[in-house]
C-alpha positions in Angstrom: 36.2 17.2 -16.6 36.2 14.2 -14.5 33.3 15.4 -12.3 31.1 16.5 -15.6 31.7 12.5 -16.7 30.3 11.7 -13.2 27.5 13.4 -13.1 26.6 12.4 -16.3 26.7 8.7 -16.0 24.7 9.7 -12.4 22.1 11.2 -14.7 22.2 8.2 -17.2 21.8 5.7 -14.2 18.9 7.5 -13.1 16.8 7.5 -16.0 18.1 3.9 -17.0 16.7 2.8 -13.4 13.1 1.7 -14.4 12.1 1.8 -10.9 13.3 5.5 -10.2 15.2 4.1 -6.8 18.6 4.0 -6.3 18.3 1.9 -3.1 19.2 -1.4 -3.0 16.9 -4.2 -2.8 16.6 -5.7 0.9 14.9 -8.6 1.1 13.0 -8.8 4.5 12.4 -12.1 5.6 11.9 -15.3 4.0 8.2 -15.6 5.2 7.1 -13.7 1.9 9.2 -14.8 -1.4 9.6 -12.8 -4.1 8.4 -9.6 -2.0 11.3 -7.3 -1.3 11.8 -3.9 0.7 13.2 -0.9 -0.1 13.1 2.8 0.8 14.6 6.0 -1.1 17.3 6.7 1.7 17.8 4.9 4.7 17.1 7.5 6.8 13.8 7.5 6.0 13.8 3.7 6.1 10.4 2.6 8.0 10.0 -0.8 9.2 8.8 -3.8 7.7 7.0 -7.1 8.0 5.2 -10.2 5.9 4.0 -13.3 7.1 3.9 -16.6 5.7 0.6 -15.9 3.8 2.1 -12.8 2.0 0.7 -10.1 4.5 2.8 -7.6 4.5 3.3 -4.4 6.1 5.1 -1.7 6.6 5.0 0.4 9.5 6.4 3.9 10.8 7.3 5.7 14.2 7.3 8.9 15.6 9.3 10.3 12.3 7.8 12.1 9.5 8.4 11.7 6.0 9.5 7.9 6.2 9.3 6.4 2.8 8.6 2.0 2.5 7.9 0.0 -0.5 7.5 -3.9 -0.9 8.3 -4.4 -4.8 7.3 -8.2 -6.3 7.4 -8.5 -10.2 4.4 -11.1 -11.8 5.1 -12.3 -15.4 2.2 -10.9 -17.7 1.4 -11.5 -21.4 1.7 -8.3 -23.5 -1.6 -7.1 -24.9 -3.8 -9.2 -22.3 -6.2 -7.2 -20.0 -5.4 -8.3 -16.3 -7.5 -7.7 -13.2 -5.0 -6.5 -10.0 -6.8 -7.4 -6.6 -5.7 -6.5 -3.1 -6.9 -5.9 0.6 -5.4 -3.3 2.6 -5.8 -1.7 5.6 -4.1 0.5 7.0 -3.9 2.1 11.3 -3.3 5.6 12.7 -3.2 7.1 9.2 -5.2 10.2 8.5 -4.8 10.4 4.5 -5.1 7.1 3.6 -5.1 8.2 -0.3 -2.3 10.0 -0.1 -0.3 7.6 2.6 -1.1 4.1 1.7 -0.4 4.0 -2.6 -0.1 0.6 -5.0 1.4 1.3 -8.2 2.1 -1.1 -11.0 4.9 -0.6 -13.8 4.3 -1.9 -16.9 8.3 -3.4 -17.9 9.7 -5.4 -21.0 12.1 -8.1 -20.7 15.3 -5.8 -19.9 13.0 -4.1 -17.0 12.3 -1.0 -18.9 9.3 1.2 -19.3 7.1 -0.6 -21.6 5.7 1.4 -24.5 2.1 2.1 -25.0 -0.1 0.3 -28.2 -2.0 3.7 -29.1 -0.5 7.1 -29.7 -1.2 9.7 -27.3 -2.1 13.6 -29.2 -1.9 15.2 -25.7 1.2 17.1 -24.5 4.3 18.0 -26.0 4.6 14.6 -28.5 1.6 14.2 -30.0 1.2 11.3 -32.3 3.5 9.2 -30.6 3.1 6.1 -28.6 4.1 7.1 -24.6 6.1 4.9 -22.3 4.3 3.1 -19.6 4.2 5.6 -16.8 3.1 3.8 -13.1 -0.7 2.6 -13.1 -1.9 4.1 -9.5 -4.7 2.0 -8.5 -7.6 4.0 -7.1 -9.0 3.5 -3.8 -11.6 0.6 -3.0 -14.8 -0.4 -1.5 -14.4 -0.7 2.4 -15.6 -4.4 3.4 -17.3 -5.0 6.2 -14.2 -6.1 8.3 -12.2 -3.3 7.5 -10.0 -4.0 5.2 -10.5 -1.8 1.4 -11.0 -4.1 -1.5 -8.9 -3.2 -4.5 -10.1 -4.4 -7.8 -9.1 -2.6 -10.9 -9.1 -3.4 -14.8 -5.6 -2.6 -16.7 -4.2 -3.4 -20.2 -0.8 -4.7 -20.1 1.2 -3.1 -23.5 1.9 -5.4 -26.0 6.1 -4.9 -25.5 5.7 -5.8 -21.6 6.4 -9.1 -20.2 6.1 -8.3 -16.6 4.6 -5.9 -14.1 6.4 -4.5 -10.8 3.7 -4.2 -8.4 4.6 -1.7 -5.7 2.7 -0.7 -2.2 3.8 2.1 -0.7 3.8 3.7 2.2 4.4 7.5 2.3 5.4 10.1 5.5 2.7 10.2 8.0 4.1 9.0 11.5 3.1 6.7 13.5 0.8 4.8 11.0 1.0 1.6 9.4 0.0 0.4 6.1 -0.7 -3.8 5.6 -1.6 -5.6 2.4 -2.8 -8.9 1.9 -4.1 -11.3 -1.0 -2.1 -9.3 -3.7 -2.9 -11.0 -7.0 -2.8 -10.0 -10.9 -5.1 -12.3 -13.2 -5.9 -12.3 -16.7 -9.6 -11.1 -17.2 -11.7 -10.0 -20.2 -11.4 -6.0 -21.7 -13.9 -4.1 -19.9 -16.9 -2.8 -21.7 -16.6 1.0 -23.4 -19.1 3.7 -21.4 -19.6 5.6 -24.9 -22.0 8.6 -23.9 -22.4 11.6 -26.3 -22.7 14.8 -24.6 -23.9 18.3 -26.0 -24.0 21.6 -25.5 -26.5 24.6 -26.5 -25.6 28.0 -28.1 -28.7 29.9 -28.1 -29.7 33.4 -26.4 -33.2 33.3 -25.3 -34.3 36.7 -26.4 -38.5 37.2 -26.2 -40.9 35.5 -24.0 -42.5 37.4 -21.0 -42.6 34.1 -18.8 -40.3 31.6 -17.3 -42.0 28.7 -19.2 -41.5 30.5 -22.5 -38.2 30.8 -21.8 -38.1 27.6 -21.8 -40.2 26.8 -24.4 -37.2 28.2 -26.6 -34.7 25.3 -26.3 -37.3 22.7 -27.4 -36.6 22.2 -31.2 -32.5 22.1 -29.9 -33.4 19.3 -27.6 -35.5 17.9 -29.8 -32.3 18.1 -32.5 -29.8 16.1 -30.1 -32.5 13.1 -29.6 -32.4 12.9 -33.1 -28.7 12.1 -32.7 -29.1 10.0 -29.6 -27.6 12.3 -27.2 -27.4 11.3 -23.6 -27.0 14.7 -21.8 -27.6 18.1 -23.2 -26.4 21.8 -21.3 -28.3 24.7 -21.7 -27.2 28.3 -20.5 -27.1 30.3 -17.5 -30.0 31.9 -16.0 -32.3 31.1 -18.8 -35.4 32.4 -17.0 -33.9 36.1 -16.2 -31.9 36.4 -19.6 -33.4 39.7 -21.5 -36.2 40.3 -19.4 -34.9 43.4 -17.3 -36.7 42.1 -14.3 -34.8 41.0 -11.1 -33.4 38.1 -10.0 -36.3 37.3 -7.4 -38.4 38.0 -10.4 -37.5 35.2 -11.6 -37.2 33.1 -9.1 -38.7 29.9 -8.8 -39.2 26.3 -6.6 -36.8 24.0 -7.7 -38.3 21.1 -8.6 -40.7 23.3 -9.4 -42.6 24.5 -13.3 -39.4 25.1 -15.2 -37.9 21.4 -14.0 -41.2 19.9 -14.7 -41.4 21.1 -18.3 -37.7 19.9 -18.9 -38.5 16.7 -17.1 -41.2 15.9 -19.6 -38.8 16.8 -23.0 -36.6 14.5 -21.1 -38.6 11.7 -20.4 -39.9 12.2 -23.9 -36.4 12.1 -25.5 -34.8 9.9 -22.9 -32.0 12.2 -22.2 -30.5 14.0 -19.3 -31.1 17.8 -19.9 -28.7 20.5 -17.7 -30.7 24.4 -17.3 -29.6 27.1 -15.5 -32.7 28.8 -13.6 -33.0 31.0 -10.5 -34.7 29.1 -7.4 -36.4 30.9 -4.4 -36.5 28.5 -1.5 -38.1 30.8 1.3 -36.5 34.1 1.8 -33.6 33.1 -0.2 -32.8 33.3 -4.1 -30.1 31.1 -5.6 -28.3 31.3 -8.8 -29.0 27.4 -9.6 -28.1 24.5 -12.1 -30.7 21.6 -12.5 -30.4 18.1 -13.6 -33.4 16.0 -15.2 -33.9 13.0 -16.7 -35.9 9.7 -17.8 -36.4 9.7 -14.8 -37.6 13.0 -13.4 -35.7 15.7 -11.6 -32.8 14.6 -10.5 -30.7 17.1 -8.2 -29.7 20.7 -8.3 -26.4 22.6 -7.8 -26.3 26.1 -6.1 -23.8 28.7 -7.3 -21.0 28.5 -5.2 -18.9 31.5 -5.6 -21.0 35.1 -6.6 -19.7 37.9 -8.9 -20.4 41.4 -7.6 -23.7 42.0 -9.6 -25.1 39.0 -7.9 -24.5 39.9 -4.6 -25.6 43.1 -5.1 -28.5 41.5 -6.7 -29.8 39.9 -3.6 -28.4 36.2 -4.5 -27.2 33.4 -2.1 -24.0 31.7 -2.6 -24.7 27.8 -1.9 -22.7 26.0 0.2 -22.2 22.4 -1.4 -20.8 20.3 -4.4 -23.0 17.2 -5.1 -22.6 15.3 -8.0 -25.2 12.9 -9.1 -25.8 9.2 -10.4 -27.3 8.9 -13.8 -27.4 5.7 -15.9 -24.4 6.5 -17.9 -22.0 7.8 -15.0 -21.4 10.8 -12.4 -22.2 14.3 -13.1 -21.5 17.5 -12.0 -22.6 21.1 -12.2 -20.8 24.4 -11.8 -22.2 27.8 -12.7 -20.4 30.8 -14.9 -18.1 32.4 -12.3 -17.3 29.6 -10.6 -14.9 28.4 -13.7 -12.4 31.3 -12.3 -11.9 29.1 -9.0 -10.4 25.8 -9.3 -12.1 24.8 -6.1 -15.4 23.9 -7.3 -14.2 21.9 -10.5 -11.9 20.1 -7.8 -14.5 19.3 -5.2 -17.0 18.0 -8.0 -14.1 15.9 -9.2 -13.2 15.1 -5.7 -17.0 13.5 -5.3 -16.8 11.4 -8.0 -17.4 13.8 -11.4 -16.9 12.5 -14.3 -18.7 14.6 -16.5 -19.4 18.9 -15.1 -21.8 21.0 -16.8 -20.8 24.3 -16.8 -24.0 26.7 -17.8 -22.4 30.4 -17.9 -22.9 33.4 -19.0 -19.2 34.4 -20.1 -16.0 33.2 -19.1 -12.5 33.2 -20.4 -12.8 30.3 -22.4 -8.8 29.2 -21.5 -10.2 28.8 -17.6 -12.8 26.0 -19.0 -9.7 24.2 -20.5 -8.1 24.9 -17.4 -11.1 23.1 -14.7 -11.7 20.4 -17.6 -7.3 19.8 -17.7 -6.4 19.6 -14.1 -9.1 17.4 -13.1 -9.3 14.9 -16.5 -13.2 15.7 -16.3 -15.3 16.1 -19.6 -16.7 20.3 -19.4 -19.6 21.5 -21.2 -20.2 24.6 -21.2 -23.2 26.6 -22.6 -22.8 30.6 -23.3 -24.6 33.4 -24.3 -21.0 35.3 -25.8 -20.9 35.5 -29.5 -18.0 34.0 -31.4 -16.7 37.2 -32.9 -16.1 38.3 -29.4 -13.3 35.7 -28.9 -14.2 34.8 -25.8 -16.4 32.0 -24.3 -17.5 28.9 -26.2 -19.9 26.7 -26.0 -18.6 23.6 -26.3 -17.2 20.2 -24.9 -14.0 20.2 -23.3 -11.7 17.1 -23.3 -9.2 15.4 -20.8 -6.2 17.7 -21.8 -8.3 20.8 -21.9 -8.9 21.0 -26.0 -12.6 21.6 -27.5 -13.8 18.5 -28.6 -16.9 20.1 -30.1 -17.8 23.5 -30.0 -21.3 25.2 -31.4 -21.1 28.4 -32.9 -23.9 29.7 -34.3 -26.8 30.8 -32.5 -29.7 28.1 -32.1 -27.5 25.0 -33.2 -26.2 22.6 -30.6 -22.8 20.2 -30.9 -22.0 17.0 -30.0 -19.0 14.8 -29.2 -19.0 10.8 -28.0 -16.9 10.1 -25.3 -15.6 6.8 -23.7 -15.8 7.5 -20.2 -13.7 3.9 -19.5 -10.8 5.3 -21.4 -8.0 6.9 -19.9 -6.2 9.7 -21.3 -2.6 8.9 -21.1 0.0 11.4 -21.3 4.2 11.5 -22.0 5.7 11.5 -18.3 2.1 12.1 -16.9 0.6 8.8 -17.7 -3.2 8.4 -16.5 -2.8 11.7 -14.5 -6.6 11.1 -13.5 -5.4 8.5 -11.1 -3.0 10.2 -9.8 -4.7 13.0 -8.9 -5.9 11.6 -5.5 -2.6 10.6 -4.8 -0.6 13.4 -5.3 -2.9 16.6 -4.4 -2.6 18.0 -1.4 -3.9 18.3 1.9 -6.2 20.7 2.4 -7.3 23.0 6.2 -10.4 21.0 7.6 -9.9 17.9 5.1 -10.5 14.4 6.6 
């Protein structure tokens, strides 16, 4: 009975401790006030260092999987946005993002979790207001000495009256992580990035030319300008779709007649416009995505991974995962069969993706949810599957993987705003998104 006690007050401790460290606190040196050590287990314990002017460090040796934090708390006003600002650098490390991590932890007077303003409807709670789960600041811009300038935005919960900033340094050996100019300041609410994206549900059926083909998807573009749409996804293969020709039939430059004529609907409803075409470049045929705007085309994404009838087909898998700058943020593509492979999602979201068009032909619609979930990316995806086949949608995917907008009958479009400055925060997750390039893992050939 006595050991069952024991173990329960062990688990009560540990979910009391706001900090999730049992360790005690062990101040350094006197050089850096109000900046203490610690580390999980001593074994693990790497060494520390600070100077005068609050540089501090921690470094490793020839042992994996040592584990150092420096820990100060800064006194914040609750419901003030504050700007956190640091240089660091670190030596001999070969995953930075995942080695070298600053947290911050939102805490109210007793040194709890704070508790979130706005209710969160993701997870297993929905409609209730989430505890303050660690802010992980994302990396920074590399100056020209060196050193990576952090600078991030945060909201401080109204219940919190201070912030535990900690810089950690995680298991690689014989690397060292330092930190300098560590400050928190109050600063004014960033601006919202509100961008309404769309989708298409419409099978091109008729036409005996590419351009006619195209031709179809006018009046649906023409209906999102209406409703000041910034980016609009049309289906897969839009070209080839009910001709019973080949792909190489098909098959055109890219920028090249099909681009041009979406270029000038673009330019003429200031919008970014997403179509799936076949591109001959030489000898080769690619299954590709295309991205025009204002102004002009804009990039193209080759179809990564190819189902059987493709390759059978003649196709070329491409070999790359760009993701392009337009004026309302980043944007990727991914084409139909590439939503079964969590690779491509990850690599788009890995260059920066904040939004991925997905035109495809038919998918399981729970593998959109799926690529749009684990990587906290808006999807839109464009099909040519019916409804009544309960299948895939067309339609805009959210942060936790639900349908924020889905068009269902053929020839409409629909159409959800998005913030793309606000963070989805979860119950235990917090702002997964940020955490993402903290916590995945290393991959063969990575660097």
């Amino acid at each position: 009975m006595r050991s069952i006690v024991y173990l329960a007050l062990v688990c009560i401790l540990s979910l009391c401790q706001p900090l999730g460290l049992l360790a005690e606190e062990q101040p350094v040196n006197t050089n850096s006030p109000g900046w203490t050590a610690h580390s999980p287990r001593d074994e693990i314990r790497p060494e520390f260092d600070s100077t005068p002017d609050d540089t501090l460090t921690i470094r490793a040796d020839e042992r994996e999987g040592l584990v150092g934090i420096w820990r100060a708390t800064f006194p914040v006003k609750g419901g003030t946005w504050y700007r956190f600002t640091a240089q660091q650098r670190t030596e001999e490390v070969k995953y930075p993002r995942r080695t070298a991590v600053v947290r911050l932890l939102w805490q109210d007077d007793q040194g709890n979790k704070a508790i979130r303003d706005a209710p969160t409807f993701a997870s297993y709670r929905p409609g209730t207001n989430p505890r303050a789960e660690p802010e992980f600041v994302p990396p920074g811009k590399i100056l020209p000495n060196g050193w990576e300038q952090l600078d991030t935005v945060y909201h401080a919960p109204t219940s919190a009256t201070q912030v535990l900033v900690e810089l950690n340094y995680r298991w690689e050996p014989n690397g060292e992580a330092t930190w300098k100019n560590v400050k928190l300041t109050p600063t004014d609410a960033p601006q919202p990035r509100k961008v309404k994206l769309a989708t298409v549900h419409h099978k091109p059926v008729g036409g005996d030319s590419n351009i006619t083909k195209c031709e179809q998807f006018a009046p649906m573009i023409a209906e999102a300008a209406e409703q000041d749409v910034d980016l609009i996804v049309l289906p897969e293969c839009l070209t080839y779709y009910a001709r019973k020709l080949t792909y190489a039939d098909c098959a055109e430059a890219i920028p090249g007649p099909s681009t041009d004529y979406f270029a000038k609907l673009a330019k003429q409803h200031d919008m970014y416009i997403v179509a799936g075409l076949l591109e001959r470049d030489g000898h080769l045929v690619y299954n590709t995505a295309a991205l025009v705007g204002p102004e002009g085309f804009v990039g193209k994404y080759r179809k990564v991974t190819l189902p059987r009838g493709e390759i059978e087909g003649g196709i070329t898998p491409g070999k790359e995962y760009p993701v392009f700058e337009t004026r309302f943020g980043k944007v990727g593509m991914m084409i139909c069969y590439d939503g079964f492979f969590p690779e491509v999602a990850r690599e788009l979201s890995n260059n920066g993706a904040e939004v991925i068009a997905w035109p495809v032909w038919g998918c399981n619609p729970m593998l959109g949810a799926a690529r749009a979930c684990e990587n906290h990316v808006y999807v839109i995806s464009s099909t040519y599957t019916d409804v009544s086949a309960d299948w895939m949608i067309s339609a805009v995917y959210g942060h936790d993987g639900k349908p924020l907008a889905q068009a269902k009958e053929w020839g409409t479009i629909a159409i959800q705003e998005v913030d793309l400055n606000k963070p989805l925060y979860w119950h235990s997750l917090g702002d997964f998104h940020a955490q993402i390039d903290r916590h995945r893992p290393v991959v063969v050939g990575e660097k």
